[in-house]
N, C-alpha and C positions, 0 to 999 in steps of 0.2 A: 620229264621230271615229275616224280610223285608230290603230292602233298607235304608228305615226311620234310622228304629232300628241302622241300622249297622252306618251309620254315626253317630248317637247320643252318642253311645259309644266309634266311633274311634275320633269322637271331642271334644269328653266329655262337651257336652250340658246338663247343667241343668238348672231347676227352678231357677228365672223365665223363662230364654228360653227353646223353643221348636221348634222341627225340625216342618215346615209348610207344605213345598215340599220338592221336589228333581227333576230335571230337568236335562236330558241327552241331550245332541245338538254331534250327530254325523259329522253332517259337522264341526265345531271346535273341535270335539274331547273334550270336556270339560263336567265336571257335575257339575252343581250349585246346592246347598245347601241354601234353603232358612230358614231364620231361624225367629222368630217370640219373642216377646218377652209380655209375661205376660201385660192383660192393669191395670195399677196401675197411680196414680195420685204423687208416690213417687217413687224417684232415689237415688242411692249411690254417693258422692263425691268423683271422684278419687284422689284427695290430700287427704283427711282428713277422707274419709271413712262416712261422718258425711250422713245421712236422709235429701234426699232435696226436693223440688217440682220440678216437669219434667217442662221445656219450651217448648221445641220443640223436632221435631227427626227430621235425618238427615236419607234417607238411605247411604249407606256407603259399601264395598265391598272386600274381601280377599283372595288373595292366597293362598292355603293349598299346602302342596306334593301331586306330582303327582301322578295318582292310574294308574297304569300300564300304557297306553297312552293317559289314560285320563287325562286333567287338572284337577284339583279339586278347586271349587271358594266357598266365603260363601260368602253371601249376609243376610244384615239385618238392618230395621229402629231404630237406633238407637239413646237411648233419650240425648238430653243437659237437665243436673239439674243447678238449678238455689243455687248457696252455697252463701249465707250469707256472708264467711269469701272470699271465692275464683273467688264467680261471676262465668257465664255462661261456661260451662265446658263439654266435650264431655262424658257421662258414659262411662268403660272402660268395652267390652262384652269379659267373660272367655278367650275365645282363642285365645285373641290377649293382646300386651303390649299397652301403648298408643301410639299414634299417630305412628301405623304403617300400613302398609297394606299388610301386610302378617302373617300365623299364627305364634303359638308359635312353634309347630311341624315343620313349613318351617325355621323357623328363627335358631332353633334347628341343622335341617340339615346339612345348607348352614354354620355355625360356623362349623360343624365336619369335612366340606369338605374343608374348608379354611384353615384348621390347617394344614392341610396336602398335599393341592395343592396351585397352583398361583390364583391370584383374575381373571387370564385372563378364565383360563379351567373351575372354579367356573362359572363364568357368561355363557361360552358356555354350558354346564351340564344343565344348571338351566335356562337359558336364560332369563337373567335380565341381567342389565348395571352395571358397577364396581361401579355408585354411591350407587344403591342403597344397593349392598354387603357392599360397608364403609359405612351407614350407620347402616348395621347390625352388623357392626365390631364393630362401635362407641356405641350401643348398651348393646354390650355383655362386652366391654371393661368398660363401666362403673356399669356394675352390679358385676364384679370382684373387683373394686375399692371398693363398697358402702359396699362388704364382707369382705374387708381387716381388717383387726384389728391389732390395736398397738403392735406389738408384741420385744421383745429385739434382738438387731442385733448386739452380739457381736465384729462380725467383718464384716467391710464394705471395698468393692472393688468401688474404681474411674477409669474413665478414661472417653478419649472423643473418639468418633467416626465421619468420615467427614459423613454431611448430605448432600451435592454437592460439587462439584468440587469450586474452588476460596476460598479454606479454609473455609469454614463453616462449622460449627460442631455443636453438641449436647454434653452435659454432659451425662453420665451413671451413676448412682450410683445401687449396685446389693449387695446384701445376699453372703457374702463369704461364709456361710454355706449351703444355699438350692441353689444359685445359680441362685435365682428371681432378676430379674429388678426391685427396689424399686422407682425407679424416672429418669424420663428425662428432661434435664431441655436445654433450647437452649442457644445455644454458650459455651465455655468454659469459662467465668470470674467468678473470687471471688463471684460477684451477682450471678450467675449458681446453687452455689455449695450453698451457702451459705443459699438459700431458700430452700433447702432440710434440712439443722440443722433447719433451725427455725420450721419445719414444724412438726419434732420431739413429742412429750412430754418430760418430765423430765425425766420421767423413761427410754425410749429408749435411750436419750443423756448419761445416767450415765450408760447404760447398755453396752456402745461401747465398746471395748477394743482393738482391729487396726483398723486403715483406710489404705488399699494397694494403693497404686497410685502411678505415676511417678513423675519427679523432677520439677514438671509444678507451677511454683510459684503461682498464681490466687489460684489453689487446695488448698497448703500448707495454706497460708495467711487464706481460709475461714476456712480451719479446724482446725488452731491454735485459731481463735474467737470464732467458732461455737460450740467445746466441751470444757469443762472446765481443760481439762487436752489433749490440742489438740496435744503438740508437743511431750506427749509420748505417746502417738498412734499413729503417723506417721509412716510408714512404708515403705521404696521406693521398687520400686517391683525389684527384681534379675534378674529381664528377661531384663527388662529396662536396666540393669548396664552391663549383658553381650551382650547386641545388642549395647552399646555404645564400647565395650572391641572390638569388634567383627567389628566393622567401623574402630575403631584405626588399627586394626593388617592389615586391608586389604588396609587402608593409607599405610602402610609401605611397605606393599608389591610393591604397585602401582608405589610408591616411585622408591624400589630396582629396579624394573623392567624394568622403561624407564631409570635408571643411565645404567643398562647393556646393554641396544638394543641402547644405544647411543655409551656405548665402544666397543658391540664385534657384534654389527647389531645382536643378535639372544638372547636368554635367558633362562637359564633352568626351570624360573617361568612361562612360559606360557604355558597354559590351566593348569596352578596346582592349579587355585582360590580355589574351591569349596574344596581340598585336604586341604587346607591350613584354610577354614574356617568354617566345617563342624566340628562339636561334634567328638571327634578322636574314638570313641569306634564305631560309626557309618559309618567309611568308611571302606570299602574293601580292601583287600589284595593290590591291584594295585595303589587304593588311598594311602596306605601308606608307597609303596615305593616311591610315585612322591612325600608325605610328605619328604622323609630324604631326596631325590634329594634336593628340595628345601633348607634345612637345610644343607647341603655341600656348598653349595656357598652364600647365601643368609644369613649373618649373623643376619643383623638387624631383619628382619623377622621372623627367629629362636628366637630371643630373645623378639619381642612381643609377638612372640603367648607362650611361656613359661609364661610373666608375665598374658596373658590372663586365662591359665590353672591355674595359682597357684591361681589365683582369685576364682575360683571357688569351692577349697578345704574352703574359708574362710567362706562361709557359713553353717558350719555343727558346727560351735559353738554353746556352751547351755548359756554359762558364759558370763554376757557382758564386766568383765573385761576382760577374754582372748580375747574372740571376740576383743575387742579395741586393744589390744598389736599386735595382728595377722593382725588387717588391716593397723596399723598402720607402720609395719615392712613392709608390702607389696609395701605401700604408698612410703615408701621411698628406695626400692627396684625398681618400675616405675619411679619413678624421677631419678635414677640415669641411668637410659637405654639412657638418653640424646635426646629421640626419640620424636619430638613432638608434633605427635599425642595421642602417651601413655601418655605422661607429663597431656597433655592438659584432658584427659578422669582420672589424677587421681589427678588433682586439682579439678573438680567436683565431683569426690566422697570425696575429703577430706573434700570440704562445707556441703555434705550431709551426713556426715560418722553419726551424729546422728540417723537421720531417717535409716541407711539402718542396724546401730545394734541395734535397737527396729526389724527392720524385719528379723535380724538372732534370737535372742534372743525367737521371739515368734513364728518364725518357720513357718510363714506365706510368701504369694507371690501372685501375679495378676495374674494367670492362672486360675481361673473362669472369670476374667472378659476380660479374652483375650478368652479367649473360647465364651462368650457371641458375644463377638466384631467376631468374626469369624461367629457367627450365624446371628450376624445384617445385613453381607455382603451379605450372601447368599439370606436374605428376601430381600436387595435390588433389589439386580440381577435379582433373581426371578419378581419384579416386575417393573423389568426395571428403575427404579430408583421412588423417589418421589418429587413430585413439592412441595407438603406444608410441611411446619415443622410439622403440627399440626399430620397431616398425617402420618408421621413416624415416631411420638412420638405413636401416637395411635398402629402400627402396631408393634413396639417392645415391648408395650407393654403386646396386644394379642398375639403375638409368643412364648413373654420368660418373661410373670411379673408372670406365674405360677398360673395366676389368676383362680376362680371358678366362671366360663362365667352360670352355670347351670340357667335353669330357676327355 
């Protein structure tokens, strides 16, 4: 097999093109691929597909993958058809998308190597600039979208994530079941969330049945308008409720601890934080005897983290009446602690005791979308953070919308 041959088939050149040359340049290390195109007096529209008259050509020039240390380039005169509907229009030749200047085979790669390293190692591998990788991101990231199809989401996880430092944020909205990024919308308001339901069809809006999120009113507000039965699918997430339980017990603690270093200058709560705030089945032998130390002298203390633990039996209800009777006992079980940090963490749950027994009842909770939110972190880091919105809406959605980037 010649040369010719061999590129014709690794770039799968066909009718009307044809490979013309081939040209090795040892001092660049590079082989160009000259390619030729059939002479006809008719072109394909790349919108419409439609039969046009050629105007003019352009030559024009491409990237392929590298062939051991060679560069590999295609070069080739390429026609503008003149469409009717669409006007002067560049033809689009096999091995490229439009308006790129690299092949399908590079574009291909540099996606497989993205997924898996930072845009900075990408670029040094490949030795191209991080624009021109986002635009192959922006690329790939919109052929996953045009595949997407309307599909039912019976249950959906909220939340926001910061996109810079001074409070800015992004909405998330993601698949409780597969665990895809369905939408990113900027900032967290009512308008955020609310152009994710209209964006809907009818049948995905009736096919909801929870929305997980935390107790962020903007959320609540759109999703009570946006589905027709919005505030029983509300669901506030349990993780939420015990990192609110979990701020109270460590108030108390903080509390207890400067009243003692003020009467005895010394304290038996300190270094006992993490004993005192840690998931109790998860600490060690030593953690949990610095836990009873604390519990010997540290009354109040003792007695948050109790109401915090009995919190946590209440979500293993099926029934929404018991569930109600069970939170309801609890509720006023923390209001009588007279503690008021506890007080203050179970008069918001008592505003939201709706939504949080729709989320015991159906058994659901925001750990896909905290797990997401943990993967958003890492692609920041990774890339040192991002200036545009646009930009790390695009890259969450190539890391985790699950998309089919395929050519």
């Amino acid at each position: 097999m010649d040369l010719s041959t061999f590129c014709r088939k690794a770039l799968g050149i066909e009718s009307p093109w044809r490979i013309g040359s081939v040209t090795v340049d040892d001092t660049t290390m590079s082989v160009t691929v000259h390619v030729e195109r059939t002479k006809s007096s008719k072109g394909t529209c790349p919108e419409c597909g439609a039969t046009c008259s050629i105007h003019d050509r352009r030559d024009r020039r491409w990237r392929d993958l590298q062939w051991s240390k060679y560069r590999m380039f295609i070069e080739a005169s390429v026609p503008r058809v003149r469409c009717p509907e669409h006007g002067v229009l560049n033809e689009t030749p096999p091995w490229c998308v439009p308006n790129s200047r690299f092949t399908i085979g590079f574009e291909e790669y540099a996606v497989s190597l993205m997924l898996v390293a930072s845009i900075s190692a990408v670029s040094k591998l490949l030795d191209v600039d991080w624009k021109t990788l986002d635009a192959i991101m922006q690329r790939a990231v919109d052929r996953g979208l045009d595949r997407r199809r309307a599909h039912p989401v019976p249950v959906l996880c909220v939340d926001e994530t910061s996109f810079q430092k001074r409070h800015e944020y992004v909405t998330i909205v993601s698949d409780g079941t597969t665990g895809a990024v369905l939408y990113v919308g900027d900032d967290r308001t009512e308008a955020s969330l609310m152009a994710f339901y209209e964006a809907l069809t009818p049948e995905q809006r009736a096919s909801v049945g929870s929305v997980n999120m935390d107790m962020w009113v903007p959320y609540i507000e759109a999703t009570s308008m946006g589905l027709e039965e919005g505030d029983r699918t509300i669901c506030f997430d349990r993780f939420h409720v015990a990192q609110m339980l979990n701020k109270a017990v460590n108030d108390v603690r903080k509390q207890e601890h400067r009243a003692e270093l003020r009467e005895h200058g010394e304290s038996a709560l300190t270094g006992k934080r993490m004993s005192v705030l840690r998931n109790y089945a998860d600490l060690t032998k030593s953690q949990q005897r610095d836990l009873q130390e604390v519990f010997a002298v540290a009354e109040n203390t003792a007695m948050a983290w109790s109401i915090k633990e009995q919190a946590k039996l209440l979500w293993k209800y099926v029934s929404f009446h018991w569930a109600e009777r069970a939170w309801n006992v609890w509720l006023e079980a923390a209001e009588q602690t007279a503690l008021t940090p506890i007080i203050k963490v179970a008069q918001t749950v008592k505003n939201h005791l709706w939504g949080i027994l729709n989320a015991v009842v159906f058994g659901v909770s925001n750990a896909m979308a905290e797990s997401i939110n943990s993967r958003i972190k890492m692609i920041k880091s990774r890339a040192r953070g991002f200036r545009s919105r646009e930009r790390f809406r695009r890259a969450i959605l190539f890391y985790c919308g699950n998309l089919d980037m395929s050519f």
